[in-house]
VEXPAVO-90970 format. One record per residue (C-alpha): x, y, z; residue in one letter. Coordinates in steps of 0.05 Angstrom, whole numbers, plus 5000, padded with zeros to 4 digits. Example, Ala and Ser with C-alpha at 12.3 -4.5 7.8 and 13.67 -1.06 7.14 Angstrom:
% residues 2
     X     Y     Z  residu
  5246  4910  5156       a
  5273  4979  5143       s
END
This chain:
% residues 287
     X     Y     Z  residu
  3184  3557  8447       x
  3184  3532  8514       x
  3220  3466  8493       x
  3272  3504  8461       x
  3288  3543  8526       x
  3287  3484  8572       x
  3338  3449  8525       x
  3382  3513  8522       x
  3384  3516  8603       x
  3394  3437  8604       x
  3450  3449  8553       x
  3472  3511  8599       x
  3477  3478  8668       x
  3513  3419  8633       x
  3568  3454  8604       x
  3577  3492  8666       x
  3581  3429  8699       x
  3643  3404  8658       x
  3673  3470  8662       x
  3677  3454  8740       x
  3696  3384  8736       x
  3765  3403  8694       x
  3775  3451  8740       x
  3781  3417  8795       x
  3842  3376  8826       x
  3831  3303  8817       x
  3848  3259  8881       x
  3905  3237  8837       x
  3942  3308  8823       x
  3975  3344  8870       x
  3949  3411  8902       x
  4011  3461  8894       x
  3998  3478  8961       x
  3989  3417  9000       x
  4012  3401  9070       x
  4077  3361  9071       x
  4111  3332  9135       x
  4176  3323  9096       x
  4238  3369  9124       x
  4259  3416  9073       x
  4334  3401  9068       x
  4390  3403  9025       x
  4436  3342  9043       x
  4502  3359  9016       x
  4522  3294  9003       x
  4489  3231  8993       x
  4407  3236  8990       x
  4380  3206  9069       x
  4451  3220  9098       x
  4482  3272  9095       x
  4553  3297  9114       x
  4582  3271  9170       x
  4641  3323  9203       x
  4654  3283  9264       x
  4744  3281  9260       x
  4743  3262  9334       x
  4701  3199  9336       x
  4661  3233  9392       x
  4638  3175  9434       x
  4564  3179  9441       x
  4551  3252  9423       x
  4477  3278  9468       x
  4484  3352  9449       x
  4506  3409  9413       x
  4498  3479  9394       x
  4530  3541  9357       x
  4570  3582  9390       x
  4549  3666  9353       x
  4613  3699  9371       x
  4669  3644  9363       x
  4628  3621  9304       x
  4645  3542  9323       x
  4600  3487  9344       x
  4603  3449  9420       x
  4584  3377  9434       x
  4580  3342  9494       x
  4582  3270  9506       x
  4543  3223  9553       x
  4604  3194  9562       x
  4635  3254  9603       x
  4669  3304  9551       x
  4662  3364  9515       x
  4686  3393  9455       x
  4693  3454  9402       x
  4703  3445  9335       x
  4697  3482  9275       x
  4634  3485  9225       x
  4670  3440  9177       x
  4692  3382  9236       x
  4758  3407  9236       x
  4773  3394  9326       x
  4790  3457  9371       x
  4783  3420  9434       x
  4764  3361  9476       x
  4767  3352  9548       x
  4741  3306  9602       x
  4680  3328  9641       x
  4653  3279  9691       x
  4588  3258  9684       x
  4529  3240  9635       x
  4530  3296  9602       x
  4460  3299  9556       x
  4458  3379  9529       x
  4495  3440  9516       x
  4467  3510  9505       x
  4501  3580  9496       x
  4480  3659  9527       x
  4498  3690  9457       x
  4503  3748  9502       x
  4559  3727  9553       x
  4588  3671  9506       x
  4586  3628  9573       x
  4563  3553  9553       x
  4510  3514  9602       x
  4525  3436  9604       x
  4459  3397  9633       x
  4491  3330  9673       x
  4426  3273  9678       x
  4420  3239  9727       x
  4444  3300  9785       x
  4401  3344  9737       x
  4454  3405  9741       x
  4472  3456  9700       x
  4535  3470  9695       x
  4563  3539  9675       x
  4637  3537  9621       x
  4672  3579  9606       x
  4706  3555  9545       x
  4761  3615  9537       x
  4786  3583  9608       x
  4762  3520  9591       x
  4733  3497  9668       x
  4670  3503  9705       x
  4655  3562  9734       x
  4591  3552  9765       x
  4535  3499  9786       x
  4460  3507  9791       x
  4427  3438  9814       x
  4355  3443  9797       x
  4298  3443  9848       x
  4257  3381  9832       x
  4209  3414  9860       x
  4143  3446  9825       x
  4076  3463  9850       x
  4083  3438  9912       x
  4104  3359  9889       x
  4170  3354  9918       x
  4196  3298  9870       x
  4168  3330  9803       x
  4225  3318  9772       x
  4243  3248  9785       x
  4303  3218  9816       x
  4316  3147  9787       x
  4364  3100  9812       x
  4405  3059  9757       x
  4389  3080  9690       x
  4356  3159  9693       x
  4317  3186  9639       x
  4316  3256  9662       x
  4330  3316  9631       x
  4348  3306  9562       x
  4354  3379  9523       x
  4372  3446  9544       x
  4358  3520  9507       x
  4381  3585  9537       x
  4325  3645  9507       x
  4359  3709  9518       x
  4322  3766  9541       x
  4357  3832  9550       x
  4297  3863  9594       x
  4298  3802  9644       x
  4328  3808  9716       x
  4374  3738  9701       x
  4388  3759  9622       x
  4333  3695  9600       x
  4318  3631  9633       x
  4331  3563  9603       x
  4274  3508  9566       x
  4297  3440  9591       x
  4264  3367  9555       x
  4250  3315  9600       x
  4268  3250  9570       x
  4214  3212  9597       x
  4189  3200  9679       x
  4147  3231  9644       x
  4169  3277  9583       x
  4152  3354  9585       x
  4184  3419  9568       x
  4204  3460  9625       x
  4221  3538  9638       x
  4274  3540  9686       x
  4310  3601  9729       x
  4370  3603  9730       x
  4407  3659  9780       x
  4457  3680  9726       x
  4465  3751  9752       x
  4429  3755  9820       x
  4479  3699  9853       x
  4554  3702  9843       x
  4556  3637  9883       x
  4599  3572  9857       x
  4536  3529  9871       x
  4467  3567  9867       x
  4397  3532  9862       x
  4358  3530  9785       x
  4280  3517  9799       x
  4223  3503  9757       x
  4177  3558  9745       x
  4129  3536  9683       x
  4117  3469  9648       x
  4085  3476  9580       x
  4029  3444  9556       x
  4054  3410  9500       x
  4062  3340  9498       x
  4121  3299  9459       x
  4164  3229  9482       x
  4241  3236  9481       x
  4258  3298  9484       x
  4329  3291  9453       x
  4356  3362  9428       x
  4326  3432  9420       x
  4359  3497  9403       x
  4317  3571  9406       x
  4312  3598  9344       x
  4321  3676  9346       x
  4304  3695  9279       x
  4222  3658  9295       x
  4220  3670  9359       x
  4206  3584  9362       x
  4236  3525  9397       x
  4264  3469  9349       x
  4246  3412  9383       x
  4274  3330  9366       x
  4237  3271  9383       x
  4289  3216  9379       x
  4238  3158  9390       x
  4184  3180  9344       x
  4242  3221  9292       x
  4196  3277  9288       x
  4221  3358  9294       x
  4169  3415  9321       x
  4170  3481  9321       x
  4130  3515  9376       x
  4118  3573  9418       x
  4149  3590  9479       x
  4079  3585  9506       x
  4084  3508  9471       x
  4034  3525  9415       x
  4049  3474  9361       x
  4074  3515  9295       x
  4100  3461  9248       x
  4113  3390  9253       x
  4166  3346  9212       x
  4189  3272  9186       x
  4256  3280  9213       x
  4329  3268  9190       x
  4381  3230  9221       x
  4382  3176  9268       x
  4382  3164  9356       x
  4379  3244  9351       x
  4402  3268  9408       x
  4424  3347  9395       x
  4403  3395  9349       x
  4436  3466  9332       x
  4424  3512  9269       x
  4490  3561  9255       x
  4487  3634  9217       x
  4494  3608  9154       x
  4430  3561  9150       x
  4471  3492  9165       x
  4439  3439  9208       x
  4476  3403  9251       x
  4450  3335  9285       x
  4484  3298  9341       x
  4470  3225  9338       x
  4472  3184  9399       x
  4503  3124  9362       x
  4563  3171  9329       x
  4572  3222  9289       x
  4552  3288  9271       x
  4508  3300  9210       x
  4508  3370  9170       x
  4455  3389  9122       x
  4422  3456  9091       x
  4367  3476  9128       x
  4321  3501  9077       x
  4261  3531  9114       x
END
């Protein structure tokens, strides 16, 4: 009797044992939710490329973004020059603006457009019904009582790289601005910018926060409204993040593209990537 009910619980445990086994995943199948690094994207055209919608031949395009109420897209050039087009490439505008010009951001708010010039690491303030400069704010390099925080090189500068205006309706200046250093050495700054409390032609920007996170070449971000994130590009390592304003890493990516140096997400869900060695790529951004 006894032999009988040891083979029964042998015979038991063993079945239960297989039961588990084809249960569970192999190291061969895939778990339906695994992490991925890939970049959810539809790309329009050809698989890995994308559509390009450059008609100007922008020399060297180092930023863009989307403009909410003209519903148009503005690049900027590191060869001096600006210009609006339209979602599909078709050209509004180009113009001359002096200087290494390395990022472009918009107050949805004011429609007002802030250009960030290397090297002099100034933000200028266009106005693109007028077309012109309106205002100047050279940034303090200044921060926590290092006077050259934000380095001045001579020759070749690898300053800031990326600008993002966050909008805030209950703050004195109507937001501040998140600037990438390029390298010298990379971090993401929160800058303060005197949009309302100066009416000045030339008024000082100056550091207030760095954030902790850490990333090399910081070569385009745009603020993301609907997440409350930054959309941050790596251009040496081709990697997007998402993070926090408080730079709390939400999601990384593999990213698209190539020498990415600007980065803007329209109404609609298009991507729009501004590469440094021409052209201007448009996907569907499928997050």
């Amino acid at each position: 009797m006894k032999k009988d009910s040891g083979m029964k619980i042998r015979l038991y445990l063993l079945g239960v044992l297989i039961l588990l086994a084809s249960c569970s995943p192999s190291e061969d199948s895939p778990a339906k939710d695994s992490p991925t690094i890939r970049f959810p994207v539809d790309w329009l055209g050809n698989p890995g490329y994308g559509v390009n919608i450059d008609q100007l031949n922008f020399a060297e395009p180092s930023g863009i973004c989307f403009h909410p109420l003209r519903k148009t897209l503005f690049t900027v050039s590191d060869e001096g020059a600006v210009a609006e087009i339209k979602t599909d490439g078709t050209p509004v505008f180009s113009m001359e603006i002096p200087g290494d010009l390395e990022g472009i951001t918009v107050n949805p708010e004011s429609g007002l457009l802030y250009i960030i010039k290397e090297g002099d690491d100034v933000i200028l303030e266009f106005d693109p019904d007028n077309r012109e400069i309106t205002r100047t704010f050279p940034v303090n390099r200044e921060f926590r009582g290092n006077p050259n925080f934000l380095q001045k090189q001579e020759g070749f500068d690898q300053g800031i790289e990326s600008i993002a205006f966050v909008s805030d309706k209950d703050h004195p200046e109507g937001g501040t601005f998140y600037a990438g250093n390029q390298w010298d050495p990379p971090f993401i700054m929160e800058i303060l910018v005197p949009l309302r409390s100066s009416q000045a032609e030339k008024a000082e920007a100056r550091i207030i926060r760095v954030l902790p996170f850490k990333m090399d070449d910081l070569g385009g971000m745009y603020y993301d409204s609907r997440t409350g994130l930054l959309n941050v590009v790596s251009d040496a390592d081709n990697i997007l993040v998402e993070i926090t304003l408080y730079g709390k890493l939400v999601r990384e990516y593999a990213f698209l593209g190539d020498n990415q140096e600007g980065i803007a997400r329209d109404d609609k869900g298009y991507l729009y990537i501004a590469q440094g060695k021409g052209g201007i790529i448009k996907v569907k951004d499928l997050r």
